[in-house]
C-alpha positions in Angstrom: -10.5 -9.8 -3.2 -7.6 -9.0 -1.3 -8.1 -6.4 1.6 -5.1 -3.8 2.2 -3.8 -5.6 5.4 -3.3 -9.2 3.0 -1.4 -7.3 0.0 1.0 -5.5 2.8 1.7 -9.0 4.3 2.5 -10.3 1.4 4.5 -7.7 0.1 6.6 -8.5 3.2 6.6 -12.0 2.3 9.1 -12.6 -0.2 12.0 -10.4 -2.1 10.2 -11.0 -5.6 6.7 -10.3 -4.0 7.8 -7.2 -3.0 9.6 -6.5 -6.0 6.1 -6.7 -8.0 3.5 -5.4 -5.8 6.4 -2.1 -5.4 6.5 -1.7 -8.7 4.3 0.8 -9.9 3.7 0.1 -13.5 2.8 -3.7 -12.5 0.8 -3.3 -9.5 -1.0 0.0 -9.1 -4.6 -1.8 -10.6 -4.1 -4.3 -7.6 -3.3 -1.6 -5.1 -5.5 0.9 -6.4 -8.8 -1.9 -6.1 -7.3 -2.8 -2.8 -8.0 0.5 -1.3 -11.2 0.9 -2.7 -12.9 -2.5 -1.5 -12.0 -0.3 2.1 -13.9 2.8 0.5 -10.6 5.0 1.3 -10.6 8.5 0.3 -7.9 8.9 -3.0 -4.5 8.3 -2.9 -3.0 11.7 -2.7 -0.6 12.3 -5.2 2.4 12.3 -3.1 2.3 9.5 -1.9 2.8 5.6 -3.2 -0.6 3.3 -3.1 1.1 0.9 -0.8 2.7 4.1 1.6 -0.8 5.2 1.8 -2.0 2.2 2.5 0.5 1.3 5.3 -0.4 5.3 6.8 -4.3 4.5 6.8 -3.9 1.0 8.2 -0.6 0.5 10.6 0.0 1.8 14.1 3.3 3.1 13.2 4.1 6.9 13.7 5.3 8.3 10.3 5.6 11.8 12.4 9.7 11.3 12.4 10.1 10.6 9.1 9.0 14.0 8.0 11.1 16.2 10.4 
């Protein structure tokens, strides 16, 4: 099992990576199981699987995105 930090890498990887692990209808099983091997709390609704993940798991500041 993949862990969230390996399916953001690879979705980083290559343009038709990230075209199927971003699209919803093909990949929300993966990203959905991804976050739970971590025992993260639900996905709000919000908010894509693989935003979420990147907010619980980067040291990025998403503070300026929402102002």
């Amino acid at each position: 099992m993949l862990c969230p930090n390996d399916l953001l890498s690879l979705c980083r990887s290559t343009k038709d990576m990230r075209a199927f692990l971003l699209n919803r209808s093909t990949s929300i099983v993966i990203w959905k199981r991804c976050l739970a091997s971590i025992e993260a709390p639900e996905c709000p609704p919000y908010i894509s699987e693989p935003a979420y993940a990147c907010l619980l798991l980067e040291k990025t500041c998403y503070v300026s995105w929402f102002l």
